[in-house]
C-alpha positions as CSV (number, residue, x, y, z in Angstrom):
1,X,0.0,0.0,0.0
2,X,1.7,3.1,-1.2
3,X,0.9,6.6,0.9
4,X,2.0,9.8,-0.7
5,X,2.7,13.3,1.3
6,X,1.3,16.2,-0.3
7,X,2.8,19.6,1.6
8,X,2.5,22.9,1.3
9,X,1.2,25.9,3.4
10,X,-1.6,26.2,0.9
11,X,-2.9,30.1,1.8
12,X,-5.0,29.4,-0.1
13,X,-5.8,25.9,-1.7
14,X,-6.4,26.5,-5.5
15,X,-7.7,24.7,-8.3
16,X,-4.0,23.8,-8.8
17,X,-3.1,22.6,-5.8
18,X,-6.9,20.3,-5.9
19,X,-5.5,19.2,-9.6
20,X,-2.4,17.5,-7.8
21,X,-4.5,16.0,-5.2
22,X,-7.1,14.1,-7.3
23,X,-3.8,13.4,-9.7
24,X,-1.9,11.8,-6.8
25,X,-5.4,10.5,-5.6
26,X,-5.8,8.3,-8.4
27,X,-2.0,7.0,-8.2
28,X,-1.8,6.4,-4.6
29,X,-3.7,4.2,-2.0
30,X,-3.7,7.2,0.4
31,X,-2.6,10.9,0.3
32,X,-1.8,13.1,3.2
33,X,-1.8,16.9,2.2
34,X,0.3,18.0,5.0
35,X,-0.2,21.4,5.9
36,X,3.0,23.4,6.5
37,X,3.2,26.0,9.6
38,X,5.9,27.9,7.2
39,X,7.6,30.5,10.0
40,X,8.8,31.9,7.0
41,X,5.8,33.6,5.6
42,X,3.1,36.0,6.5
43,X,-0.4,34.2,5.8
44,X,-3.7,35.4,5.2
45,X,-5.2,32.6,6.9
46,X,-4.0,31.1,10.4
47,X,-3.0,27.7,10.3
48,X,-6.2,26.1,11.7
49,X,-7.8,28.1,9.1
50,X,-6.3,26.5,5.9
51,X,-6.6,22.8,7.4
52,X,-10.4,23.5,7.6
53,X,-10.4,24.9,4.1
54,X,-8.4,22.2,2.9
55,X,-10.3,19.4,4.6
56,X,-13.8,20.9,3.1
57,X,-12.4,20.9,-0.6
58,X,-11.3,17.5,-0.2
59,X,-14.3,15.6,1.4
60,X,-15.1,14.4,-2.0
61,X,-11.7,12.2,-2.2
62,X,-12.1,9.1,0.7
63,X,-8.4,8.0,0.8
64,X,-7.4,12.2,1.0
65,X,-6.4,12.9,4.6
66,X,-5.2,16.4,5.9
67,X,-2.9,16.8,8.4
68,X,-1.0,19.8,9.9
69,X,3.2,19.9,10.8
70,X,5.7,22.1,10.9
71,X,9.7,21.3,11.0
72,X,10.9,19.1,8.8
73,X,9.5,17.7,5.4
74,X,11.3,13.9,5.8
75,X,10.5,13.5,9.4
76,X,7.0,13.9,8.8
77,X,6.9,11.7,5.9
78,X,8.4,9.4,8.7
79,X,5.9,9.6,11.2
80,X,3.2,9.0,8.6
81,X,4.5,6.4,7.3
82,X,4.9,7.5,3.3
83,X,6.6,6.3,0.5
84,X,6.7,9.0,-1.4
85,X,6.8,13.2,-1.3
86,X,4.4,14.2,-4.3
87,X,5.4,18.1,-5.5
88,X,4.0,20.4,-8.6
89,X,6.0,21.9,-11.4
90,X,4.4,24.9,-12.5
91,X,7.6,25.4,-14.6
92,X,11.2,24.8,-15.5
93,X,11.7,27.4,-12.5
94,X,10.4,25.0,-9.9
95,X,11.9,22.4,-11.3
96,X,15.6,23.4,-10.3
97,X,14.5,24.3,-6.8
98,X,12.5,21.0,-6.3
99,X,14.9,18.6,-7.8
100,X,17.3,19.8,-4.9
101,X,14.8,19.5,-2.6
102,X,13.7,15.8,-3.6
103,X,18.0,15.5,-3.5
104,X,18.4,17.0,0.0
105,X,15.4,14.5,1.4
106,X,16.3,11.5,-0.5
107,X,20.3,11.9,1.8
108,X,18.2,12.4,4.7
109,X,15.9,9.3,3.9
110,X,17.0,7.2,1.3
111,X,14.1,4.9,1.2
112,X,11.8,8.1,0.3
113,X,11.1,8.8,-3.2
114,X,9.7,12.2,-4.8
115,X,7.3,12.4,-7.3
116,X,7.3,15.4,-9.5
117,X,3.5,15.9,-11.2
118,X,3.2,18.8,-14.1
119,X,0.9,21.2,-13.3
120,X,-2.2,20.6,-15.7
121,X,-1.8,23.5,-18.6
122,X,-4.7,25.7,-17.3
123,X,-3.3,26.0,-13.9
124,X,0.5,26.2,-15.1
125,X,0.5,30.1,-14.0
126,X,-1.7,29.6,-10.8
127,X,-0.4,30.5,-7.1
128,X,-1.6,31.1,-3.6
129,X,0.1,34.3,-3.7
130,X,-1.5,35.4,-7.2
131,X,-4.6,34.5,-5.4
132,X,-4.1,36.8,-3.0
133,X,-2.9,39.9,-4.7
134,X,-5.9,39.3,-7.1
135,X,-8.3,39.3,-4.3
136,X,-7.0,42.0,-2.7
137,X,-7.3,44.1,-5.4
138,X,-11.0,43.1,-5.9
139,X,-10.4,40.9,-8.9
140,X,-12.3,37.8,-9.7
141,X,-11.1,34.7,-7.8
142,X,-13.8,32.6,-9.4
143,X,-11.8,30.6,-11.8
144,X,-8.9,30.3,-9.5
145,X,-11.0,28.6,-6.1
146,X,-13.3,27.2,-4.8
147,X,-16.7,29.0,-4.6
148,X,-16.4,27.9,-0.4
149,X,-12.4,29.3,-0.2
150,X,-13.2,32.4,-2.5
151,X,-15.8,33.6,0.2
152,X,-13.3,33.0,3.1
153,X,-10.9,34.8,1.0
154,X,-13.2,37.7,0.2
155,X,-14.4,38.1,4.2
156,X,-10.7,37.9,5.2
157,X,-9.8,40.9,2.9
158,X,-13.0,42.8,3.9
159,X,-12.0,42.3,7.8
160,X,-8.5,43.3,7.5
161,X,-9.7,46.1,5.7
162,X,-11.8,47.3,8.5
């Protein structure tokens, strides 16, 4: 039985990210989209937030499980057991950073393999961070979410605003 570890801080989840999920869904016997607590960035949305989002837009996939961590990529994939780190390539760009990612992991745990899934063509210029920017400029999310994340996104602009 294979398990797959899908991470990312996902502020927000997009129709992207959902591709890779129902991609890695139909490839694997059970994927965890671990939730990252990234110290790094500055989120719209708390980390309990986006593991509530996340677990809504994936209800529809039974052997989908979401799960929150922070600290190291290859010791969770430890603790839950995986087989395998699945990551997106938007582009060429990610690829470079990714492939020395999967690298860096694989000397760490050497009986962990990454999976690299291109991004579906209609989502290849799709990010969280575009997301954002778009939303907080008033521009239509609609394509980009789903219709339950675009109105948390919308009444966590309109409450910071205020």
């Amino acid at each position: 039985m294979a398990t797959a570890v899908y991470p990312g801080s996902f502020d927000p989840i997009t129709y992207g990210h959902l591709d890779i999920i129902r991609r890695a869904a139909e490839v694997f016997d059970k994927v965890i989209v671990g939730v990252l607590k990234n110290q790094t960035k500055t989120p719209l949305f708390d980390f309990d937030e986006r593991v509530e989002m996340i677990r809504e837009v994936v209800k529809e996939f039974p052997n989908v499980e979401v799960v929150s961590f922070h600290g190291l990529l290859i010791e969770f994939t430890k603790k839950m057991n995986a087989d395998v780190i699945v990551r997106g390539i938007r582009a060429v760009s990610d690829f470079e950073y990714e492939l020395m990612m999967a690298q860096t992991n694989k000397q760490l745990n050497p009986e962990v393999e990454t999976m690299f899934f291109a991004t579906s063509a209609k989502y290849s210029f799709l990010s969280s961070s575009t997301v954002r920017e778009l939303a907080m400029f008033d521009g239509d999310i609609t394509p980009f979410v789903p219709d339950c994340v675009r109105e948390r996104i919308n009444a966590k602009i309109q409450a910071n605003r205020a």
